[in-house]
Every structure is written in structure tokens, then in C-alpha cells.
N, C-alpha and C positions, 0 to 999 in steps of 0.2 A: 504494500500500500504506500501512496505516496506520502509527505511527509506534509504537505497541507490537509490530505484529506485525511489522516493522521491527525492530527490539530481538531480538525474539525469534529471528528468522533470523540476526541476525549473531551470536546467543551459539550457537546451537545450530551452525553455522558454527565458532564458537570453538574449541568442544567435539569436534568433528571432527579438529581439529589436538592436541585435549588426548587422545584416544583413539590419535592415529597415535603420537605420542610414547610411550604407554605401550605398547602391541604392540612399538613397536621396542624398549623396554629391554626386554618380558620377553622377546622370540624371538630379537632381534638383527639377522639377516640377512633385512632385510624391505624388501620394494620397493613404496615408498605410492604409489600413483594418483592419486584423485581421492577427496575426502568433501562431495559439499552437503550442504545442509541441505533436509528436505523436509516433507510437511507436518505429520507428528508427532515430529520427530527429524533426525534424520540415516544417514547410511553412508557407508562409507569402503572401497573397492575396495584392496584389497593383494595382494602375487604374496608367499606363504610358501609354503614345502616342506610344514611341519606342518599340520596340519588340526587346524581350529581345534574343539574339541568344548564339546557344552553344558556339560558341569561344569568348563568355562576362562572363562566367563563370571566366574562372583564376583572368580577371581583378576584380571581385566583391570579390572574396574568398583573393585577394590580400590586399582591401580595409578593409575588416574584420578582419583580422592578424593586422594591422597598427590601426587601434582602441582598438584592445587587447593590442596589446603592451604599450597604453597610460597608460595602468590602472585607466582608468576614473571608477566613482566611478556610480553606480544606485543609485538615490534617490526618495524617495517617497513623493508627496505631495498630500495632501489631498482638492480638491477642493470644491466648490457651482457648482450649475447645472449653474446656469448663467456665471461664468468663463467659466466654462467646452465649453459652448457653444461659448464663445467669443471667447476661444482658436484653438478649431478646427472649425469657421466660413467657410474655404474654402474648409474644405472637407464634404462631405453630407452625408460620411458612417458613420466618426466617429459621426455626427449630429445625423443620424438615432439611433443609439445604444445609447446616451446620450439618448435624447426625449422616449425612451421606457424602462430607469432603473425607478423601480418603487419608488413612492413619500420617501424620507428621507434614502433610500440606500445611501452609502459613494461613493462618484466618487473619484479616485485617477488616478494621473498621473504621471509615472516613466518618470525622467531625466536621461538620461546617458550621464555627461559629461557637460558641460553647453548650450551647442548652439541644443539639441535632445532633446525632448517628445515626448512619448508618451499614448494616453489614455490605461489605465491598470490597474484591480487589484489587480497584482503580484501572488505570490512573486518572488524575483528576488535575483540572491547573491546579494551580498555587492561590488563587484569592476569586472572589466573584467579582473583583475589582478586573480580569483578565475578559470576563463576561459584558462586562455594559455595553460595550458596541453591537453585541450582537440581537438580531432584531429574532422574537419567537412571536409564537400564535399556537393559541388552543384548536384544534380542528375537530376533535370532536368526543364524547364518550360515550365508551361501546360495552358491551360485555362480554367477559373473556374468562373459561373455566382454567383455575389455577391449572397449570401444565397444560392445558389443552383437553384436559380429560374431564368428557362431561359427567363422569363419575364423584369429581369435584363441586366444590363450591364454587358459584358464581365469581368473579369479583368487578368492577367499572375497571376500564380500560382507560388512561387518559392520553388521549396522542395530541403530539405537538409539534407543529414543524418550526424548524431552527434552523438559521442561516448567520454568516459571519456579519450582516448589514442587511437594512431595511430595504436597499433597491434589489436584494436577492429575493427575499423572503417574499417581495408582492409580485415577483416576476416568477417566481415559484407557484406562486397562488393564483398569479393569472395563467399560467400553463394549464391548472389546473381545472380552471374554471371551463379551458380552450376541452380538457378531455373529455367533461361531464356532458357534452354536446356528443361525443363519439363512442359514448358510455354505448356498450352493447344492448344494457339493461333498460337504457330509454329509447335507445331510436327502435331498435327491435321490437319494442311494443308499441311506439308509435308509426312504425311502418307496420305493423301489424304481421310480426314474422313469426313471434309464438305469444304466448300470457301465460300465468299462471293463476289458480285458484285457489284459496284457502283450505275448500272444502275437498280437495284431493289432496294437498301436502303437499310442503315443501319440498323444493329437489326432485318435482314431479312437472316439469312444464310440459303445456298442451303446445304442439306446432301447429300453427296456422298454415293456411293453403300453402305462403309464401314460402315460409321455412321448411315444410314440407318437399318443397317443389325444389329450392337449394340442395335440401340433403340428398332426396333421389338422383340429381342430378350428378353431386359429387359420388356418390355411393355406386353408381352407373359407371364413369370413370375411373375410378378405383380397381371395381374386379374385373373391366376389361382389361384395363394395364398390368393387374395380376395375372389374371389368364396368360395374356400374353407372355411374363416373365417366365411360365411356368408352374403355375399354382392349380392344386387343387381344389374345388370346392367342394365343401362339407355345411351339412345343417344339423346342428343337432340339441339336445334337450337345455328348457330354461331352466330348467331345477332338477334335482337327482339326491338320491337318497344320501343320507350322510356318512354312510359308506367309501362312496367315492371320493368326498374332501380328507375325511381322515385316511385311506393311502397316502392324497397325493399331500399332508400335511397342511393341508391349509386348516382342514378341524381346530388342528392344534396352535396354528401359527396367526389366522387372520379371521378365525368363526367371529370376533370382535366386529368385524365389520360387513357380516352378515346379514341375510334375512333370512330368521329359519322358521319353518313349519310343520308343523305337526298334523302327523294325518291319524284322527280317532278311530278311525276304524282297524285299520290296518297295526295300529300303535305304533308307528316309526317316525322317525323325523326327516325331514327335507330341506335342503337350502336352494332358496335362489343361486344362481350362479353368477360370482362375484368377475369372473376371467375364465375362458371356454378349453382351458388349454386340457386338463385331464378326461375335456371330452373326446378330445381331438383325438387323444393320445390310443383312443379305440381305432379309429381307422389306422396305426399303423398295428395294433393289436388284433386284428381283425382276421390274421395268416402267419404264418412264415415270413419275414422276411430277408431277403439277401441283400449284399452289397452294392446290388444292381439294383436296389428299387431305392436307394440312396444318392441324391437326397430326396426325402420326400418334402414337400411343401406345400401344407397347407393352409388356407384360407376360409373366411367367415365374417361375414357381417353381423355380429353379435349383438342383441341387445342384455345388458349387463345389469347388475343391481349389486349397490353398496350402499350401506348402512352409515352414510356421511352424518354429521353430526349437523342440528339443525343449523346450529350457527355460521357455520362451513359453506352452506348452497348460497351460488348466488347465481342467478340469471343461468346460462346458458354453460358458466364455467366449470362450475360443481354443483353437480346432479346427484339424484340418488338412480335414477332408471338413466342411463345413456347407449350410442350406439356405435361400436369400435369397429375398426377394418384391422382386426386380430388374425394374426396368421404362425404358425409354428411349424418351426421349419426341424427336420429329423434327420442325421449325416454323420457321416465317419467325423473323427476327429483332424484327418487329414484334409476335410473338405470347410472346417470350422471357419476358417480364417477368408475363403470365398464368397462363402454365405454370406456371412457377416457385413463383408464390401456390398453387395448385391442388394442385402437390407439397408443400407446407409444411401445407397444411389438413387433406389426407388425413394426412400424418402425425401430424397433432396430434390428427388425429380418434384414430387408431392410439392412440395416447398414453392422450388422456384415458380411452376406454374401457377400456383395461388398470390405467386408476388408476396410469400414472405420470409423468403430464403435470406431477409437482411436484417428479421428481426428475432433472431435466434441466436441461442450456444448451445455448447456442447458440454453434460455435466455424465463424468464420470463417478456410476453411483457404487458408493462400496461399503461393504458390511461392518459393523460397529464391533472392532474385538473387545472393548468392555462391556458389553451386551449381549452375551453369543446367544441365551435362551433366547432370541426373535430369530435364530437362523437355523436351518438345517448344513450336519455337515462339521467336519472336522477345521481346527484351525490350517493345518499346512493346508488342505485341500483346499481352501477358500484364498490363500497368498497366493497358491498357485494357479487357480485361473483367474484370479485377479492380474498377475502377472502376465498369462495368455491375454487377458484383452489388451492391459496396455500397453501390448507386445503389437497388439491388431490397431490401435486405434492411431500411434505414433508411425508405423506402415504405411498408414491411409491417410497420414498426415491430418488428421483431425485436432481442431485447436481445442483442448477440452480442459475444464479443470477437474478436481476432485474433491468428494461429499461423502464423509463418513455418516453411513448411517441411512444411509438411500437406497442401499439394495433390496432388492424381494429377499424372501427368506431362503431361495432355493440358489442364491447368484448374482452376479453383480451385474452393472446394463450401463447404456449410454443412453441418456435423457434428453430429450432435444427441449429446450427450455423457453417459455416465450412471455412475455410480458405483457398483462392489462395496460389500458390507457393511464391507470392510476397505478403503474410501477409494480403490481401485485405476481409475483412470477409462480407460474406453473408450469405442468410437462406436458407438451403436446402431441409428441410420439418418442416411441421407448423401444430399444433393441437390446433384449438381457440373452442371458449368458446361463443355461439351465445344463448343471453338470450333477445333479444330483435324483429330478423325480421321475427319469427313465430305469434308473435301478429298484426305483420304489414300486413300477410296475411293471417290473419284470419285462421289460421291453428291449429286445434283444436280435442282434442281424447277425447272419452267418456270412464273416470275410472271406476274401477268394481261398484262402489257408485254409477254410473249413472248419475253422474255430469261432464260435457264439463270441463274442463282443458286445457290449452296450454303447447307445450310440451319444451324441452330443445334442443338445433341444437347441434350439435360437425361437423365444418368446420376439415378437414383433409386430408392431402398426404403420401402415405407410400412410396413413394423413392424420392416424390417432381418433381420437371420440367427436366425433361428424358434430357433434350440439355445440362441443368446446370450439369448433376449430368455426363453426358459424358464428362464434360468436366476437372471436379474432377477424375475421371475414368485415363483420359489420363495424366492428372496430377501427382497423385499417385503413377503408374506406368510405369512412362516414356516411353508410347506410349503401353509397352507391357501389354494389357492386359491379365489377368487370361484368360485359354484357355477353360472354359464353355460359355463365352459370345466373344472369339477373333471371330471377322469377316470371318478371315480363319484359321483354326486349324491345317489344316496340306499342305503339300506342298510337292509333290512326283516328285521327278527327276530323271533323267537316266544320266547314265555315259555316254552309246553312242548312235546312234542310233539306234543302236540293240535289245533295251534293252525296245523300245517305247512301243510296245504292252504288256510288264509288267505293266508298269509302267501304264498304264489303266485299266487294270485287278486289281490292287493293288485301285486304285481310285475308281474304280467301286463296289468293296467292302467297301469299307469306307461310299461311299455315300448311299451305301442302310442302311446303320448304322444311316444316318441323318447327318453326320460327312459334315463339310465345306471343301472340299478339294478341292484344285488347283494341274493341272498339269505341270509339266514345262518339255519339251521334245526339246527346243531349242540345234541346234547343236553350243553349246559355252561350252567353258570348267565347270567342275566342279564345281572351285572355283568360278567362274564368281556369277552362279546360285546361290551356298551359301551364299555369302556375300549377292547380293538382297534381298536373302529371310531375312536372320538374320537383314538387315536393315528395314526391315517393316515389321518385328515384329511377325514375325509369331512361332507360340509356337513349335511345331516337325514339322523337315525334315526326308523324307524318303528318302535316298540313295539308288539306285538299280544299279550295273551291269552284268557282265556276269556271277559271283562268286553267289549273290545272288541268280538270276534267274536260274542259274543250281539247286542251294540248294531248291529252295521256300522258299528261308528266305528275311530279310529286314536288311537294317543298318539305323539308326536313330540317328542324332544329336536334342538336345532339348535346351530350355535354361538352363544357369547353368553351361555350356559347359558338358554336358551329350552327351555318344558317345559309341553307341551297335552295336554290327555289330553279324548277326547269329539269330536274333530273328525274330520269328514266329509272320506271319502277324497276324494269331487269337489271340496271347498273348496282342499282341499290342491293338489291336481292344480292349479286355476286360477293360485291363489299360484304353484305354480314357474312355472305357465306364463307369468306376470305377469315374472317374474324374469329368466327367460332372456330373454324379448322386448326386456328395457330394458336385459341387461346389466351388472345391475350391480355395480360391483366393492367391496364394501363385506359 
């Protein structure tokens, strides 16, 4: 990290401790958590009875200026576990995190000021004197289960963003303002791409015609470009006895994030299926097989169910029902390293044609060795295909970094990473690395040598979860999709009514092309029509009136403010046809 952006985390850090202090003088009986610092700011996790409301904001940010102004100074002191403990006796978070630093680590706790601690191991400037220049804002409070486990307690979330000066901070906040317009969550429901309803639950969106008609569209694309690569298709069950997650360890490793069900009659239990892969693993269980039916690769358009926590869903990004282009691929170990490239191309190909092969990285996910009960699988055996991929991914010249603590429980993976408009990062398609649940079911190829072998998995998505990657789409594009996958492409209107039986003849051509086109022959003026159409997004309007339809020509507004009047419906026809052929996203 750099040594400004260095700076910048330990003051924003600082300031975390300058906002605990001031909550505690105005509420009093408050039990502080935890505040990092993140990438625009900070927040600070606290347990109050009160709820914190937005017209409390001035008063707290009031509160925080008047402890800058003291110039109290941070101090650090170094404590024993047994202080540590006596000192934060009445609170049971900071309890919990003391009782789990491992035996002879140093516990320190920052003073700001005489009468504030708190547990910390910095660093921290030297005074809130090093603070007053820089400009903060309350943005918002939310609620947030201590750890993340809604098995916990609740506690308000306080986020703040912090910048080194006041023309950062509103240029920050006016960015912000710029994403809330490209928020998936708004234009998507105000272009009317899906909703959701109360009375079906969260992380359950209904797709509308339009989002509908996107996802077929991509989902179309997808397993013909698989077919093509070679892929298999397979359909198989949304739920299966619990049988089959405990083989393939997921019973034991991920039933937390399950939906399970009980069937009374029968008295067994059933899960939804979280990931289709130990379905899969039946079609190559289904025979014999040899080295010659290696590789196999298969594919599936899955719709999936996870047990996300309600706080977790939002919009289109975190679902609890979504639909994945999942595929698992089955291969010697000699073929592992091919595959692999072949999965990364296809996604890139994914990528670039959706135009967003420039808003991604590359995260190398790997398993937690102070954690090992979340993983299946021995320690050497997990260094060393860990060591196999980043054998593979530095080969293929992949710029990635590494994340302890991201892998599946069966293997490590490369995470292709992509960011909301509001900086919030998730994974939008994943290639792992499965060296462990083909031994679990006994799935086995006989090598030219005549000798049974177990072979290598590659878990993988070439566009990832079709609702998530809509909702990047509408993001990206601020609502206006590229016009090879927009909903409706074109949109044909008349000047008067005179003009109505063109204006379907004009349509009726389009559509034997395959073309999506709407008519609009309503008696409202021109302008009316146009702005509708250009507010929802649709790529060409066709003008038609009486000028046109004497000539058999068309006028056509596009975006871009593109504006032809005099052109031949056939030319036009060729152009989309030219368009959709190449895709392109621009």
C-alpha cells in the first residue's frame, strides 16, 4: 500500500475511535465493537438500546469536531490478558475478541484523551490535532449482526465517509449521488425489469417481461457458445435427498446455508440445491469410464437456492433463488492445466462481449489454515494444489491477488471480482479447483495403463448468476442496454393516424428479421411518444409520416442523438442486422 493511502487509513482508523468516544458521551451506556476503516470512510459496530435516527446525525458529527478541537493526544498502552479483561468486564464483544487472541500476542489499548479507551492495535496518529483538516460525514445507520452471524445480536452500524479535505469529501458524495441514478435497484424497477414483493420474501425477485427477455437472451448465448466449446448438457433435480449433500460434504460443511425439507410421509429430509455439481457428478457415474471419455464437460443452466441472510439480499445482486450457467468439467490430471485456460477464455470471452472485461480482477481464493474445520482434506494436500493453481494462473499470466479464506471447502478457485456503482465488491464468475469430492464418490477412469485413477473436477461459470450479472448490465449502462441483448430494439411510430398501416408494415418487416419491435400508433403528439420511448431506453426510433410513406423511406432517431430522415427501410434492416451479428456493446 502506498504511503499516502497508508496515512489515510490510519487517520480514518483514528476517527473511528474519535466517533466511539463521542456516541459514548452523548448516549452513555454504549457497548463499542469494532470501527475499521474502509474504502471511503469508516464504521463503527455498537450495541445501544436507542436507535440511532437520521436527524442524530448533525448532533454526533457536532460532538466529533468539539473532541478534534481539544487536541487530545492517542496513547498506547500495552496490557496482560487479565487487565485486558478487567477493563472491558461489561462489555462481552470486546470479552469475546480478548479470550480468542492467541497465547502471548501483545493486547494494547488506545487512550484518547484521559477519561476514553479503547481495545486496539493501532496504529493511530499522534493527536486529533493531526485530524482537523480533514472533512467526515455520517452516511448512514444500518444494522449489522455482531460477526455477521444472524445467530447474533443485532447491533447499528455507523458509516462515515472521511477524506483528507472538504473538496474531496463532496466530490466523493457527488460521485455518489452520480451512482444512485445507475443504482440497479432503481432504474431496474423503474424501467420495469423485475420488483419484488413483500409477501413472497426477500431475495425472491419476480422478473418482469423485460428482465425476462434479457436473461433468455443471454442464457441463449451462453449454451450455444458452450455447445460449441464442447459441452455437455445435463438437466437434473432441484432438490434430492440428504443423502447426497452428506457424501458430497456439503451436509456437513454448508447445510448453514441451506433450504431443507422434510417430507412426513416418507420421514426423510431434502435440500434445495445450493450448487448442481454432485448432481452432475451422476452422468459421469452413470458407466464405466475411460481415459477416452476424458475430458468430460458438462453444463447447466441451474436455478439454485441459498439460505442468504435477510440483511445480505439486495436487488438483483444477492438472491436467495438465482440462475447460474454452472458447468463441471471431469479430466486427467495431465489435462488440468488446459481446462482451466479454456475456462478463463470462455469467461473472458463472457466478459469482453458484455463490455465488462474492464471492470474486473482477478482474486485468488485460498483456504484458511487456522480454520481447517470449514475445509475438507489434509493440510499438505491443500498447499499443494494450491500450489498447482498458482502454478496455472502465473502461466496464463493472470494478474490476481490472494484471499485467505475464500475457498469452497473442497479447493481453492479464481474469483472474477466486480464492483457495484456504490464500490460494494462481489464475485461474478468463479473457476475452482475440486481435488477432493470425486474420491468421495467413488468416481473413477480407467488410464491407457489399465489402472482405475481418480480424476481432477474444475467447478465453473462462464457469465456466473444471469440476475447478478443483469444487474451489472443495468448498472454499467445506465439502464441503456447495448441493442443485441435490449428487450426492445426498436420502436416504430407515426406522426398521425394516417400513417398507422405503415407503421405495421415497417414492424412486420422487422419482426420476420427476429428484431424486438414495439409499435406505438397512439393519437398523442410526436414529442409525447419520443421522450417515452428515449426514457426507457430503447436503442432506435422509427419516425414515419406522410413525407416518409409517400417516399418508402424511414427517419430514425438513435442514441447519441443520431437523427436520419430519407433512409431505406432495407439499409436499416442490414445495419441492425450488422449489429446484433458482432454484438456490440457500445
Amino acid at each position: 500500500m502506498e504511503e499516502k493511502e497508508e496515512k489515510l487509513k490510519i487517520a480514518r482508523h483514528s476517527l473511528a475511535h474519535v466517533l466511539a468516544k463521542a456516541v459514548t458521551e452523548i448516549y452513555g451506556d454504549v457497548k463499542l465493537t469494532i470501527g475499521p476503516a474502509i474504502a471511503d470512510g469508516f464504521y463503527y459496530d455498537i450495541d445501544l438500546k436507542e436507535s440511532i435516527k437520521q436527524e442524530d446525525y448533525e448532533k454526533i458529527e457536532k460532538q466529533m469536531k468539539e473532541i478534534l478541537n481539544k487536541g487530545e493526544e492517542f496513547k498506547k498502552v500495552v496490557v496482560s490478558k487479565e487487565q485486558a479483561l478487567e477493563m472491558f468486564k461489561d462489555n462481552e464483544y470486546k470479552l469475546e475478541i480478548i479470550n480468542e487472541l492467541p497465547e502471548g500476542e501483545e493486547i494494547s489499548v488506545y487512550y484518547l484523551g484521559e477519561d476514553f479507551y479503547d481495545l486496539c492495535s493501532g496504529p493511530h496518529v499522534e493527536s486529533t490535532r493531526n485530524l482537523q483538516n480533514h472533512a467526515f460525514k455520517i452516511n448512514s445507520v444500518t444494522g449489522a449482526y455482531w460477526r455477521g452471524s444472524e445467530k447474533n445480536k443485532m447491533l447499528q452500524r455507523i458509516y462515515v465517509y472521511a477524506f483528507q479535505d472538504k473538496k474531496l469529501l463532496n466530490a466523493h458524495i457527488a460521485s455518489l449521488e452520480e451512482a444512485k441514478k445507475r443504482d440497479h435497484n432503481k432504474i431496474g424497477r423503474e424501467l420495469e425489469y423485475f420488483t419484488t414483493v413483500d409477501y413472497i420474501g426477500q431475495g425472491l425477485p419476480i422478473m418482469l417481461p423485460k428482465g425476462a427477455k434479457v436473461i433468455q437472451l443471454l442464457q441463449r448465448f451462453v449454451e450455444d457458445e458452450e455447445e460449441r466449446r464442447g459441452y455437455l448438457l445435463t438437466k437434473t433435480p432441484f432438490m434430492s435427498k440428504s443423502d447426497l449433500y452428506k457424501i458430497s460434504g456439503h451436509w456437513d460443511h454448508y447445510k448453514e446455508n441451506m433450504f431443507i425439507l422434510e417430507s412426513g410421509k416418507e420421514n426423510e429430509v431434502y435440500g434445495l440445491r445450493p450448487m448442481t455439481c454432485p448432481f452432475q457428478y451422476q452422468v459421469f457415474l452413470n458407466r464405466q469410464r475411460s481415459y477416452k471419455d476424458l475430458p468430460m464437460r458438462l453444463n447447466e443452466t441451474s436455478s439454485l437456492f441459498r439460505k442468504e441472510a435477510s440483511g445480505e439480499c439486495h436487488g438483483l445482486i444477492r438472491v436467495r433463488q438465482f440462475t447460474l450457467s454452472e458447468g463441471h468439467i471431469i479430466c486427467m490430471p495431465s489435462q488440468l492445466e488446459e481446462e482451466f485456460k479454456e475456462c478463463l477464455d470462455i469467461a473472458k470471452y463472457m466478459l469482453t462481449t458484455l463490455g465488462l472485461e474492464n471492470d474486473i480482477s482477478y482474486r485468488f481464493s485460498k483456504w484458511d489454515k487456522n480454520n481447517k474445520e470449514k475445509y475438507i482434506g489434509s493440510e499438505e494436500e491443500w498447499e499443494r494444489v494450491q500450489g498447482i493453481m498458482r502454478d496455472i494462473l502465473n502461466d496464463l499470466n493472470v494478474n490476481f491477488y490472494e484471499a485467505d479464506g475464500e475457498a469452497a471447502f473442497y479447493g481453492p478457485k479464481l474469483d472474477i471480482q466486480i464492483k457495484n456503482v456504490f464500490g460494494k465488491e462481489d464475485t461474478l464468475i468463479t473457476i475452482q479447483i475440486d481435488f477432493q469430492i470425486a474420491e468421495k464418490f467413488d468416481m473413477e477412469y480407467v488410464d491407457a495403463d489399465g489402472a482405475k485413477k481418480t480424476p481432477y473436477i474444475i467447478h465453473r461459470s462462464s457469465i456466473g448468476c444471469y440476475e447478478r450479472t443483469l444487474a451489472y448490465l443495468l448498472e454499467k449502462y445506465a439502464g441503456a442496454l447495448p441493442m443485441w441483448m435490449a428487450p426492445e430494439q426498436v420502436r416504430v411510430m407515426s406522426l398521425t393516424e394516417r400513417n398507422n398501416d405503415y407503421v405495421k408494415s415497417i414492424a412486420d418487416t422487422l419482426k420476420a428479421y427476429n428484431f424486438r419491435v414495439k409499435e406505438d400508433t397512439r393519437n398523442e403528439k410526436i414529442g409525447f411518444k419520443i421522450r417515452e420511448a428515449m426514457s426507457e431506453k430503447v436503442p432506435y426510433l422509427i419516425i414515419v409520416g406522410d413525407e416518409e410513406e409517400n417516399n418508402k423511406t424511414i427517419s430514425i432517431r438513435g442514441r447519441g442523438n443520431e437523427n436520419q430522415t430519407g433512409i431505406l427501410l432495407k439499409d436499416f434492416v442490414e445495419r441492425l442486422v450488422n449489429e446484433v451479428a458482432s454484438r456490440k456493446n457500445k
